[in-house]
C-alpha positions as CSV (number, residue, x, y, z in Angstrom):
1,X,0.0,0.0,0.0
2,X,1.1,3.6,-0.9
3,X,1.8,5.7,2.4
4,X,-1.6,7.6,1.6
5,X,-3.2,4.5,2.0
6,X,-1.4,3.2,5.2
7,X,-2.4,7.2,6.9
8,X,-6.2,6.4,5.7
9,X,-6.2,2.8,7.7
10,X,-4.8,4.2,10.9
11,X,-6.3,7.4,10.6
12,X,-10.0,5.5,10.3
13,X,-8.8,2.5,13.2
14,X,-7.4,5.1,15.6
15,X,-10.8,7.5,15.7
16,X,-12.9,4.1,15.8
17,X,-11.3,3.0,18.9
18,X,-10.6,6.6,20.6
19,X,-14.8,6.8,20.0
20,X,-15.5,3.5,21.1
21,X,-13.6,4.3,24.5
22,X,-15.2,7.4,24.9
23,X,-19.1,5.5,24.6
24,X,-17.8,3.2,27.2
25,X,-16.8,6.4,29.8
26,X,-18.7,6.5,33.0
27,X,-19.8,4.5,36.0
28,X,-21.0,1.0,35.0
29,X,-22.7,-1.8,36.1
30,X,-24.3,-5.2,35.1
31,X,-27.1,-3.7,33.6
32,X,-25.0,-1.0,31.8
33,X,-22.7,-3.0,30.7
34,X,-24.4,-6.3,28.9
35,X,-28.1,-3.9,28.3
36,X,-26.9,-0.5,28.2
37,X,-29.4,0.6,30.8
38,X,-32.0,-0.5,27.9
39,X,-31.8,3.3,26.8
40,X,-30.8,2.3,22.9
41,X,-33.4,3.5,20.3
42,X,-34.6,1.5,17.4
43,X,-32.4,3.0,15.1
44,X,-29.4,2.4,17.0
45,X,-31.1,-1.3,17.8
46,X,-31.4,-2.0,14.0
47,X,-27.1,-0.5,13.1
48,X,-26.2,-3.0,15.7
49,X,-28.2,-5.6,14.6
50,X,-27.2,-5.3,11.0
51,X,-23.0,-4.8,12.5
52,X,-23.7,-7.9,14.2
53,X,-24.9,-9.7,11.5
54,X,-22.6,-8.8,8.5
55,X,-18.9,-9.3,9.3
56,X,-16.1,-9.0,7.3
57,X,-16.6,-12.3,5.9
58,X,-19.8,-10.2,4.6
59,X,-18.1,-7.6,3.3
60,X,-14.8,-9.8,1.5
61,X,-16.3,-13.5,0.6
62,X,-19.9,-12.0,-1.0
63,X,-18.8,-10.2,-3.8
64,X,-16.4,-13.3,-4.7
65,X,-19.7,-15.6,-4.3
66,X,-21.7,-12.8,-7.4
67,X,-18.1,-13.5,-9.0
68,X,-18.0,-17.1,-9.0
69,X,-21.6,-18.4,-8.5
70,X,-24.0,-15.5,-9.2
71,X,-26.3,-13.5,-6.6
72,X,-28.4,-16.2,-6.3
73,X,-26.9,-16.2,-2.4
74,X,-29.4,-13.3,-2.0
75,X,-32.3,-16.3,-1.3
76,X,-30.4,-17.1,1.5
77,X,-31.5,-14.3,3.3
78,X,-35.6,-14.6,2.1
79,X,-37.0,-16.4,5.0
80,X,-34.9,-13.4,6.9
81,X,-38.3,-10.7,7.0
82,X,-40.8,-13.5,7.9
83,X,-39.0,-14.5,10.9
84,X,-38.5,-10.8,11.8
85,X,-42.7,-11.1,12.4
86,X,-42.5,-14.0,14.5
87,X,-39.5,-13.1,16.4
88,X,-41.8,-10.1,17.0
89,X,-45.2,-11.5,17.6
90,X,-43.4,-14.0,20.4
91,X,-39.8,-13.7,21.7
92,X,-39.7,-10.1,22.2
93,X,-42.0,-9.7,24.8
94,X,-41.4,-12.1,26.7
95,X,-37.9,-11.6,27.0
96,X,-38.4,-7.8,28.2
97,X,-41.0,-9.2,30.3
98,X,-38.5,-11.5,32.0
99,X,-35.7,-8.5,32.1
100,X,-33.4,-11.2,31.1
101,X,-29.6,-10.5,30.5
102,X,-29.6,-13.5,28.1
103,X,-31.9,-16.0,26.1
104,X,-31.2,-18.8,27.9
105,X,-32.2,-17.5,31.4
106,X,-36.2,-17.9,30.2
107,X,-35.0,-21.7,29.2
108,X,-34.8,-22.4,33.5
109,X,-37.5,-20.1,34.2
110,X,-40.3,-22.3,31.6
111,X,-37.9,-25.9,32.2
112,X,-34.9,-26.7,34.2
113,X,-31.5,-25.9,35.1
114,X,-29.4,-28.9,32.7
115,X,-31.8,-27.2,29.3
116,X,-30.6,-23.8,30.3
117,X,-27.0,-25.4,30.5
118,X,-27.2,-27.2,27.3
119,X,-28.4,-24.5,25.3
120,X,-26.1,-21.9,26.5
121,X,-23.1,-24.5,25.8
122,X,-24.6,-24.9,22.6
123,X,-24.4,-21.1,21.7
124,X,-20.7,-20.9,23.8
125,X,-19.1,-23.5,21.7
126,X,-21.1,-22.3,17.9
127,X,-20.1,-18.8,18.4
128,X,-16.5,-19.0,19.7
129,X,-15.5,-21.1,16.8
130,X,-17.7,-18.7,14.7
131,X,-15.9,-15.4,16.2
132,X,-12.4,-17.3,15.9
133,X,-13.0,-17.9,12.2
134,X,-14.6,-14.1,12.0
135,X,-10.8,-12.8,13.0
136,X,-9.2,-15.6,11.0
137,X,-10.7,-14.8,7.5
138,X,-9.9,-11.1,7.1
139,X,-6.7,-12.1,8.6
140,X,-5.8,-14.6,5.9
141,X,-6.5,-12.9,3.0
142,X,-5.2,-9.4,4.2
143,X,-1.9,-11.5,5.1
144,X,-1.6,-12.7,1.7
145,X,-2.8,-10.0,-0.4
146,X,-0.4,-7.3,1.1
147,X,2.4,-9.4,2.8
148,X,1.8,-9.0,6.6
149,X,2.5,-11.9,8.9
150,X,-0.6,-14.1,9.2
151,X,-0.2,-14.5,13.2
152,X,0.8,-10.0,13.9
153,X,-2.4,-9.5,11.3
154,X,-4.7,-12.0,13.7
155,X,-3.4,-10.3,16.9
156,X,-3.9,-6.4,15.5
157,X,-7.7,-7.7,13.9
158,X,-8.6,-9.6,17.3
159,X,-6.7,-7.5,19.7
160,X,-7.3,-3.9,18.8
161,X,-10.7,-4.0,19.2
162,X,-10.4,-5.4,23.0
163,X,-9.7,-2.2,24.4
164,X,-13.0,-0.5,24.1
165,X,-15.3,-4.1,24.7
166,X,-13.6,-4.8,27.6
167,X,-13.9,-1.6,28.8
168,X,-17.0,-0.1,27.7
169,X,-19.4,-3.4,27.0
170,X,-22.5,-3.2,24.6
171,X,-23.4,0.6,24.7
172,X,-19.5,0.7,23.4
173,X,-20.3,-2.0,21.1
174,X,-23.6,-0.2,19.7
175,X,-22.3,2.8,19.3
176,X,-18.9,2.0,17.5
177,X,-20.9,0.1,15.2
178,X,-23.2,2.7,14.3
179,X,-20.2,4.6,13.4
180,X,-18.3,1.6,11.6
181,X,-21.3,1.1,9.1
182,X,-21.5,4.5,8.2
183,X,-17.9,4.2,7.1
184,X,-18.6,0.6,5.3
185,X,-21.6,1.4,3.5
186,X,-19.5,4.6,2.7
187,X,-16.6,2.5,1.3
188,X,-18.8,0.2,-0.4
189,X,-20.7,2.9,-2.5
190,X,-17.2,4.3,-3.7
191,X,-15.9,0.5,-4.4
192,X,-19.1,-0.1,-6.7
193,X,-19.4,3.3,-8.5
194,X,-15.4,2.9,-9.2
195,X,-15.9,-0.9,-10.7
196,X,-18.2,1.1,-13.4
197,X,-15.9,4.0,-13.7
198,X,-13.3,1.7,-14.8
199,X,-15.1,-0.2,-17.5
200,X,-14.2,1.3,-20.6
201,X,-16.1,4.4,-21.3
202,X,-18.5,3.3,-24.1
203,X,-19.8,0.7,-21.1
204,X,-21.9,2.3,-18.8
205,X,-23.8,0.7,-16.0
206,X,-27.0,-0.4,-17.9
207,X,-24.3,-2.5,-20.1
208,X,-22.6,-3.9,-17.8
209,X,-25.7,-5.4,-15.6
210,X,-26.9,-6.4,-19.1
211,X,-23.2,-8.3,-19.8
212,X,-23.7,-9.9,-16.4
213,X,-26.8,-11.2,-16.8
214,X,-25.9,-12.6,-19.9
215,X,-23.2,-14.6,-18.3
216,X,-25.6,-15.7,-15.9
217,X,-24.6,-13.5,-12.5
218,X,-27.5,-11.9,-12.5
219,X,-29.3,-15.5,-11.2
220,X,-31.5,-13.7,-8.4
221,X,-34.3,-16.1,-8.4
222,X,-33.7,-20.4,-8.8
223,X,-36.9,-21.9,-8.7
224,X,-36.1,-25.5,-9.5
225,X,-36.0,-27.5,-6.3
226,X,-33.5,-29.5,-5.2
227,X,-32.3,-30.8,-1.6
228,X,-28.7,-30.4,-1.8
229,X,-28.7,-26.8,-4.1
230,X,-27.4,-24.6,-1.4
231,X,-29.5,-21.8,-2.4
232,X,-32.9,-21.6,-4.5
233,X,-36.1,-19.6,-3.3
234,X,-37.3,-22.7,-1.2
235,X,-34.2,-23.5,1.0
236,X,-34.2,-19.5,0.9
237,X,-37.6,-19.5,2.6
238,X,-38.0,-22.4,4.7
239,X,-35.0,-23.5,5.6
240,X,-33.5,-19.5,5.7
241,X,-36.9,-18.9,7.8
242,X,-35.3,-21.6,10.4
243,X,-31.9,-20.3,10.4
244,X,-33.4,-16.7,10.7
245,X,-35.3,-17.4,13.6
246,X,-33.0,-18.7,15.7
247,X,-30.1,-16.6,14.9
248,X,-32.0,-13.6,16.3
249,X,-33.9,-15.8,19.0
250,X,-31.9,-17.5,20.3
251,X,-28.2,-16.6,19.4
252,X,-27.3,-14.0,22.7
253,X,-24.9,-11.9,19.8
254,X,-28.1,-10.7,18.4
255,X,-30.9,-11.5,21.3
256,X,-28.2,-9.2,23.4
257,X,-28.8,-6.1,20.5
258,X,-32.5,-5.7,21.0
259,X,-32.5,-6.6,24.7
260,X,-30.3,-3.0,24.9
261,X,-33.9,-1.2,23.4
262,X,-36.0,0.8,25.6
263,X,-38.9,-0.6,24.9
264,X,-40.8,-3.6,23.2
265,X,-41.5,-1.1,20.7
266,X,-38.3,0.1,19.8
267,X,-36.8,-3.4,19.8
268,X,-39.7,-4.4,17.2
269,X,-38.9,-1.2,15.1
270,X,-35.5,-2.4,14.9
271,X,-36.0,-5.9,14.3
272,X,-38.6,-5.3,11.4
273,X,-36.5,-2.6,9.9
274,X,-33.5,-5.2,9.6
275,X,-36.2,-7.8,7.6
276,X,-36.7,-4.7,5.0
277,X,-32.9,-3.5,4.9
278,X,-31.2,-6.8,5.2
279,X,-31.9,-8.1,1.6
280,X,-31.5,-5.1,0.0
281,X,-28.4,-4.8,1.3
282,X,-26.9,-8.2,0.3
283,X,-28.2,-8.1,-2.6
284,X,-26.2,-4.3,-3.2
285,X,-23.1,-6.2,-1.9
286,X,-23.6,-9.1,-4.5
287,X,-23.8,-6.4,-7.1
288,X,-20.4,-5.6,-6.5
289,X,-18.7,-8.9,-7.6
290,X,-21.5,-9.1,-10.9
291,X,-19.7,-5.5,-11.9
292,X,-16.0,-7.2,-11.1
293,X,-16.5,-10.3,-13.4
294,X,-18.0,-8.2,-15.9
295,X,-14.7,-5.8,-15.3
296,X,-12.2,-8.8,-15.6
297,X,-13.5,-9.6,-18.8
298,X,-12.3,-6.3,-20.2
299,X,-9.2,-6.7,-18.4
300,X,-7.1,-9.7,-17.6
301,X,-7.8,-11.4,-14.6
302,X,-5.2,-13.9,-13.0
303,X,-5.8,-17.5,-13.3
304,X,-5.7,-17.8,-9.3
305,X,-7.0,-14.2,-7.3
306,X,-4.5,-15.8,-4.2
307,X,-1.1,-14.3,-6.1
308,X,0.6,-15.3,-3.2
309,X,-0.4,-19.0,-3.5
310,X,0.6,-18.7,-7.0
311,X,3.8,-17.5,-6.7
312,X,4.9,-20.3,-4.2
313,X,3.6,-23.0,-6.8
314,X,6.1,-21.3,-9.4
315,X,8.9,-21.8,-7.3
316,X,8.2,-25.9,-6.7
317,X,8.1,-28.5,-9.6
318,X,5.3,-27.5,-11.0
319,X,6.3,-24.1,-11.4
320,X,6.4,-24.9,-15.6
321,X,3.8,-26.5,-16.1
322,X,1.7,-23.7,-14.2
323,X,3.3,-21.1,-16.7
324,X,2.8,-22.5,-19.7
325,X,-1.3,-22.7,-18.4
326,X,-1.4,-19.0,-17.8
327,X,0.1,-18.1,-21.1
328,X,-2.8,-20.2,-22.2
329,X,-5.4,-18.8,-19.7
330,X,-4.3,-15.1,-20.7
331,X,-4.4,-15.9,-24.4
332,X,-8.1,-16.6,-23.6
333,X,-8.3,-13.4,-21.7
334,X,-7.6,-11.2,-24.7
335,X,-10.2,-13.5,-26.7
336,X,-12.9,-12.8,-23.8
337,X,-12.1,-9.2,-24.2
338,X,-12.9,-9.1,-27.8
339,X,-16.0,-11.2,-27.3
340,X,-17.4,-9.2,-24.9
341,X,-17.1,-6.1,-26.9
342,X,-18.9,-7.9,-29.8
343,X,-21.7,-8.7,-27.2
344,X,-21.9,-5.4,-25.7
345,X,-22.6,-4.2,-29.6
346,X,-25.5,-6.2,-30.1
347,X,-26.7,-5.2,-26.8
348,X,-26.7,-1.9,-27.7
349,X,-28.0,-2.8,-31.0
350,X,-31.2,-4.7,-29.5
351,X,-30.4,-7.7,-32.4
352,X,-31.5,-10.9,-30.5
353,X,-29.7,-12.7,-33.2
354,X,-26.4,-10.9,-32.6
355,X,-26.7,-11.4,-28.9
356,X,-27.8,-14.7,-29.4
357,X,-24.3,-15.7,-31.2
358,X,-22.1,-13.2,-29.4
359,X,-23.7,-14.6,-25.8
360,X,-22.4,-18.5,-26.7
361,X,-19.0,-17.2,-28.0
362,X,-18.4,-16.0,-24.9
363,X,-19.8,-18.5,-22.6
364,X,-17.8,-21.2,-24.7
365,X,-14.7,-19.2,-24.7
366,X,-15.1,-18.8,-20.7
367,X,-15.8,-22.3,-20.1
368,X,-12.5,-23.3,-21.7
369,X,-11.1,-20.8,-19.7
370,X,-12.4,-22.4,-16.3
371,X,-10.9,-25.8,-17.6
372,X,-7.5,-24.2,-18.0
373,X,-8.0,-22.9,-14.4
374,X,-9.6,-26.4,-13.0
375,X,-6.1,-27.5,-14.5
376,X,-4.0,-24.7,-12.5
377,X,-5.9,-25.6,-9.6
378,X,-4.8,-29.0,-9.9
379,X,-0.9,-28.2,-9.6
380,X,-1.6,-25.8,-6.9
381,X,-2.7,-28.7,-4.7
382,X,0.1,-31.3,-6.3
383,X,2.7,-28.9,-5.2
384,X,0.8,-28.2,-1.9
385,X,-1.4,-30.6,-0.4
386,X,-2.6,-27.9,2.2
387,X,-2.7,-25.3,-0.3
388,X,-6.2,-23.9,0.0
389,X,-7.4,-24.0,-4.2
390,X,-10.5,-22.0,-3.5
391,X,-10.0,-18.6,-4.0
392,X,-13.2,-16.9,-3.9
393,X,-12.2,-14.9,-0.8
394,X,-9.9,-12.9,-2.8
395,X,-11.5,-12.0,-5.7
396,X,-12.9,-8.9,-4.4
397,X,-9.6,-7.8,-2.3
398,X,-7.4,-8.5,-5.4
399,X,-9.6,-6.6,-7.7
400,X,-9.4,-3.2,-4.6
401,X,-5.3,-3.7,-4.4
402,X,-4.5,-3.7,-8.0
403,X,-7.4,-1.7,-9.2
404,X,-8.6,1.1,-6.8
405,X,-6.7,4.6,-6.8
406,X,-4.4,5.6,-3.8
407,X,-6.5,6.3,-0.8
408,X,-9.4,4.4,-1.2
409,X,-7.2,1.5,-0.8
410,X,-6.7,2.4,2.6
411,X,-10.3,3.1,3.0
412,X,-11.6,-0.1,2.4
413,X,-8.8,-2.4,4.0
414,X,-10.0,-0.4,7.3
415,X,-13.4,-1.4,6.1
416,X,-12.3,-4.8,6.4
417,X,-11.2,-4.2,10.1
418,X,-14.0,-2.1,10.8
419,X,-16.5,-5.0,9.6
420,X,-14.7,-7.5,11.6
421,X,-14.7,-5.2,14.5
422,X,-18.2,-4.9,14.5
423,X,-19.1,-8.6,15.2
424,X,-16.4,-10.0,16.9
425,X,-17.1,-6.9,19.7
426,X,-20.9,-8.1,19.5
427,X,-19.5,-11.6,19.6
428,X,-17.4,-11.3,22.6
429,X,-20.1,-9.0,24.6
430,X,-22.7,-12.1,23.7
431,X,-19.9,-14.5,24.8
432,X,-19.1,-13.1,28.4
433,X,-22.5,-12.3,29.2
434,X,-23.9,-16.0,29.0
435,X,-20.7,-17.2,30.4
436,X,-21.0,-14.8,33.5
437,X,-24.9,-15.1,33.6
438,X,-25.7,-18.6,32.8
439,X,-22.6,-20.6,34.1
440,X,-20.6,-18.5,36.6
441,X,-23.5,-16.5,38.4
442,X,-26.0,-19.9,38.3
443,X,-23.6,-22.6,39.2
444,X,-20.6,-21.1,41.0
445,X,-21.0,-17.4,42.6
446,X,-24.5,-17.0,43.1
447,X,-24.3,-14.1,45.6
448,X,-21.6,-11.6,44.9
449,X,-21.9,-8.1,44.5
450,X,-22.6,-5.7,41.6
451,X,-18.7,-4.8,41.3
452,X,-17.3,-8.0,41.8
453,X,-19.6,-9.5,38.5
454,X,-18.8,-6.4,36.4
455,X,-14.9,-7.3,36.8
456,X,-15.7,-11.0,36.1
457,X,-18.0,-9.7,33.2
458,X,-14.5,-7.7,32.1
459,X,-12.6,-10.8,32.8
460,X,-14.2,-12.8,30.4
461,X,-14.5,-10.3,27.7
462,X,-10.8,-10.7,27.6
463,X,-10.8,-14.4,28.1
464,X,-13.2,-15.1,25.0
465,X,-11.4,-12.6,23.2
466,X,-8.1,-14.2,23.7
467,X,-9.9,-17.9,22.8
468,X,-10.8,-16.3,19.7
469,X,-7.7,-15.4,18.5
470,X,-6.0,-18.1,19.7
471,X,-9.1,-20.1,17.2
472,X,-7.7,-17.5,14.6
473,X,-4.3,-18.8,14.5
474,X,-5.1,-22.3,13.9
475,X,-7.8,-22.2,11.6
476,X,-7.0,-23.4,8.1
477,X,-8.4,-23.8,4.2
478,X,-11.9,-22.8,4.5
479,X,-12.8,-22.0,0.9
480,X,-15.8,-20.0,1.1
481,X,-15.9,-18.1,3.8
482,X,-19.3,-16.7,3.9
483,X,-21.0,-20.2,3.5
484,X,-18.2,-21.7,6.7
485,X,-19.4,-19.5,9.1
486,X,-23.2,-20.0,8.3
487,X,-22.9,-23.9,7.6
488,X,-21.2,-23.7,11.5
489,X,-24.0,-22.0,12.5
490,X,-26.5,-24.5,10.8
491,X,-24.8,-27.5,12.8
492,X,-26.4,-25.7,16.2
493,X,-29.4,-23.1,15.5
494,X,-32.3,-25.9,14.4
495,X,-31.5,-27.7,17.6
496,X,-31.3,-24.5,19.6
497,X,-33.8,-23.1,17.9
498,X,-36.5,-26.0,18.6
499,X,-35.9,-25.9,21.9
500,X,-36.9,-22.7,22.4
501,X,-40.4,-23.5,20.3
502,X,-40.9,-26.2,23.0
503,X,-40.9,-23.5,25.3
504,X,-43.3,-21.2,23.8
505,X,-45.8,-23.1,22.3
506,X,-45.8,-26.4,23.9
507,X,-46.3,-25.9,27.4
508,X,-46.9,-29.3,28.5
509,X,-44.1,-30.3,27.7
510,X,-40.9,-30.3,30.4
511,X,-37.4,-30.2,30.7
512,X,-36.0,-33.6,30.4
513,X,-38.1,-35.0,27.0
514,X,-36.8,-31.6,25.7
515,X,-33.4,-32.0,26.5
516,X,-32.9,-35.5,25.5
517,X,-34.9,-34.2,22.1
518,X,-32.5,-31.6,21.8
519,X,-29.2,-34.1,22.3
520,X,-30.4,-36.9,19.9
521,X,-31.4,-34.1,17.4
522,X,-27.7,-32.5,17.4
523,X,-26.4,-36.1,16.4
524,X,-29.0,-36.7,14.1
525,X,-28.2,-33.2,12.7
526,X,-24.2,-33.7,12.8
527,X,-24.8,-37.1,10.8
528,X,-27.0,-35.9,8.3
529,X,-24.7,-32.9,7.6
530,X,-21.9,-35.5,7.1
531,X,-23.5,-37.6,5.0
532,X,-24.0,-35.0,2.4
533,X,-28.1,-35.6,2.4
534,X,-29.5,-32.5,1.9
535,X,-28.1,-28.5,1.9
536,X,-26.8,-26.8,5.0
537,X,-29.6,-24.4,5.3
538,X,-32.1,-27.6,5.7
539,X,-30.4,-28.5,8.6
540,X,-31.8,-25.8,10.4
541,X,-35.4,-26.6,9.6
542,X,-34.7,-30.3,10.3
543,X,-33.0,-29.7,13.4
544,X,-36.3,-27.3,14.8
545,X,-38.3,-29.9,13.8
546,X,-36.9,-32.7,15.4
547,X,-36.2,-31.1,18.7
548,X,-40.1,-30.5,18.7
549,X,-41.1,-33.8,17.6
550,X,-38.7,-35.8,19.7
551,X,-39.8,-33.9,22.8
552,X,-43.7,-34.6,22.5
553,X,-43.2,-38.1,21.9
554,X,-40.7,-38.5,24.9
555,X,-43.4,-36.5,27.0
556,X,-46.2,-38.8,26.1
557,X,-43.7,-42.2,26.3
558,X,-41.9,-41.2,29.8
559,X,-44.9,-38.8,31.2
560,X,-43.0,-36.8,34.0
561,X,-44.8,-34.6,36.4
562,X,-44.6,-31.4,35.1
563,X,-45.6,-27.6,36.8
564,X,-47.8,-25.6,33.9
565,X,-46.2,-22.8,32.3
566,X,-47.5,-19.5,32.9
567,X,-46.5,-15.7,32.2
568,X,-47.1,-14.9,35.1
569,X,-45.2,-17.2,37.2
570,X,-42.2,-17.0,35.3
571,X,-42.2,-12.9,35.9
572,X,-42.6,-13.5,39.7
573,X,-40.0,-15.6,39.5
């Protein structure tokens, strides 16, 4: 990076974290520090929500996904506005009702003690392997793209943002993230206009969306069904509607945003705003990588975006080999480039013929191209068994490094840290707060004071955050990074989820048929993940369902005496 672009990055981290510790100034407590005194408004609610929600991994791995599969990854996120409504309708009021500090307090209050326990360990173990991988990704790519060492890059993304978490807990948290995502969205805006502005000027942005959906990146909408496609409008629905709901009802990152609101209201507000904006949003990000694979058909693109992976295969055995492909991938490239040109004409012409012929030039010539690449990939891995060969992580990255004009390179590396930032903090706030609430408080220390559980509270911000990091530096090849971190999440949120829809709606029901429900549908879960039966996003729904359907049979085979649920006992309680 030029030294423009190095004053821009710790220009941007330094007021970040000088803002963040001045949010977290003032005398503190428990309530303070996990609900922010409950003072947020909805708009603040909803920033956090969405900061919590889209991490770096967001931000860096999407716009490869557009690249290299399309936008049909937007249908992940279609069940997201239904489940806004029910979250709405159900969890939310009863959880300000309770004045809990965390989801899984209500699972004691409406069962027992060993469901409370499992479902918080459920959530401890999902979302510090989640936040560790949250640090890791950024890290990686960041390492390799610009040269920093991976393990000093994992210590400045995890460590930096310590300082004002630890100190200044989720009002610190909301606040920085309010600011971060006004930076990002910022960043992002300026990323997409310049993707267009570099085209060649007789291709506008009306030509260029019409390019890309000509190449098939413009794949919003897959209606053809089909268990194990990752993403079409029904696993989009149903089995995003599953994931959806319990992210946000039962995940303590994002139950722990709204809980901060000051009233059901405003916690609704922010909740339903997020179903309206989230899509939107993702879908703008996706965007992005369409315009870059339309822009690396005008210009040459490199037959692996991880340069630094490349260049260690040319130094091994298969160095020659690997040369002679990209003289043969880049002889394609100028063949693309005319093609394109030719299809862009009849676009502008309207000649459906033209297009016609101009379209399966192209798509033949790129196919070709993806074999020669299929073929590079194959000596990437020869000469490096642990050589990750997916690259879709650093399309977008590669394309900001080598592309984007002195300054706003700066800018959106710190967009990177400021992204990651904003849900590892969440992450690590979620993470002490159950940890001190629903395993130290309940089952060691039940009766200290105020002071001594708001060092403890500190304590383990710093604990988790060091775990984290510690994940970070021994995480490996993940390929996609967007779908790891959601396919993680899918192993845990059905069966977490259908606990928690035992406990609202089937009230007969008690604590130990839901909790054996709950264990035998995490294996069931793991196995059928494993087995490759279906998508990761129907694990989710089949998880939910399970946990509910294992718990009334085991209620009505092993009947236990059981005291009925009631509002209004659990509030006196």
């Amino acid at each position: 990076m030029s030294p423009l672009d190095w004053i821009v990055l710790v220009c941007t981290l330094t007021i970040i974290i000088l803002y963040g510790v001045w949010k977290s100034s003032g005398k503190q407590n428990m309530e303070s520090y996990f609900l922010g005194n409950q003072s947020m408004p909805w708009y603040i609610v909803l920033l956090s929500i969405i900061g919590t929600q889209a991490s770096a991994i967001t931000f860096i791995s999407a716009p490869g996904q557009a690249y290299t599969d399309g936008m049909r990854f937007v249908q992940y996120y279609f069940g997201l506005p239904l489940a806004m409504v029910v979250l709405c309708i159900t969890f939310v009021p009863i959880f300000h009702k309770l004045k809990v500090y965390t989801a899984y307090e209500f699972l004691e209050k409406r069962f027992d003690l060993k469901t409370r326990t499992l479902a918080s360990s459920l959530f401890l173990l999902q979302r510090g392997l989640s936040t560790g991988i949250s640090i890791c990704a950024p890290s990686i790519i960041l390492s390799s793209l610009l040269g920093w060492n991976l393990y000093w890059t994992n210590m400045i993304m995890g460590g930096l943002l310590i300082i004002y978490t630890v100190a200044g807990g989720t009002r610190a948290v909301a606040y920085t993230q309010t600011f971060q995502l006004a930076i990002i969205f910022g960043g992002m805006f300026l990323a997409g206009w310049m993707v267009v502005h570099l085209l060649p000027p007789d291709i506008g942005f009306k030509q260029a969306l019409q390019v890309s959906g000509k190449m098939d990146k413009l794949n919003v909408i897959v209606t053809k069904f089909d268990w194990k496609d990752k993403y079409n409008i029904w696993s989009g629905i149903i089995g995003g509607f599953f994931l959806a709901l319990s992210y946000f009802g039962t995940d303590q990152s994002q139950v722990g945003r709204y809980l901060t609101a000051k009233s059901v209201k405003e916690s609704r507000m922010g909740l339903l705003m997020n179903g309206l904006v989230k899509i939107p949003m993702q879908f703008l990000i996706l965007l992005i990588g369409a315009l870059v694979f339309v822009f690396y058909l005008y210009f040459r693109a490199p037959i692996f975006f991880n340069e630094a992976q490349l260049a260690r295969t040319h130094k091994t055995a298969q160095g020659p080999a690997l040369l002679k492909l990209e003289h043969k991938y880049n002889e394609l490239g100028q063949l693309k480039q005319q093609q394109v040109k030719s299809l862009a004409a009849a676009l502008e012409t309207e000649n459906s013929a033209q297009v016609a012929i101009a379209k399966k030039a192209l798509q033949q010539t790129d196919d070709v191209s993806q074999q020669v690449r299929s073929q590079a990939l194959t000596l990437i891995k020869k000469s490096d068994p642990t050589a990750d060969a997916n690259d879709t992580n650093y399309i977008f990255l590669h394309f900001v490094v080598n592309s984007l004009p002195k300054g706003l390179v700066g800018l959106l590396i710190a967009i990177i840290f400021l992204a990651a930032w904003g849900s590892i903090a969440a992450a690590l706030n979620s993470l002490a707060s159950t940890t001190v609430i629903d395993v130290y408080k309940r089952l060691y220390n039940e009766h200290a004071t105020e002071e001594h559980y708001l060092r403890i509270s500190r304590l383990w911000t710093l604990i988790w955050g060091v775990f984290c990091i510690v994940v970070a530096q021994f995480a490996g090849s993940l390929g996609s990074l967007i779908e790891v971190v959601n396919v993680l999440g899918s192993w845990f949120y059905g069966v977490t989820l259908g606990i928690f829809m035992v406990a609202f709606y089937l009230k007969q029901v008690g604590g130990t048929a839901t909790f054996w429900a709950a264990i035998i549908g995490e294996v069931v879960v793991l196995t059928v993940y494993w087995m490759g039966t279906v998508s990761f996003l129907w694990l989710n729904a089949i998880g939910c369902l399970l946990v509910v359907i294992l718990a009334l049979l085991f209620h009505y085979i092993f009947p236990q005496k059981q005291i009925k649920y009631s509002s209004s006992k659990i509030s006196g309680s």
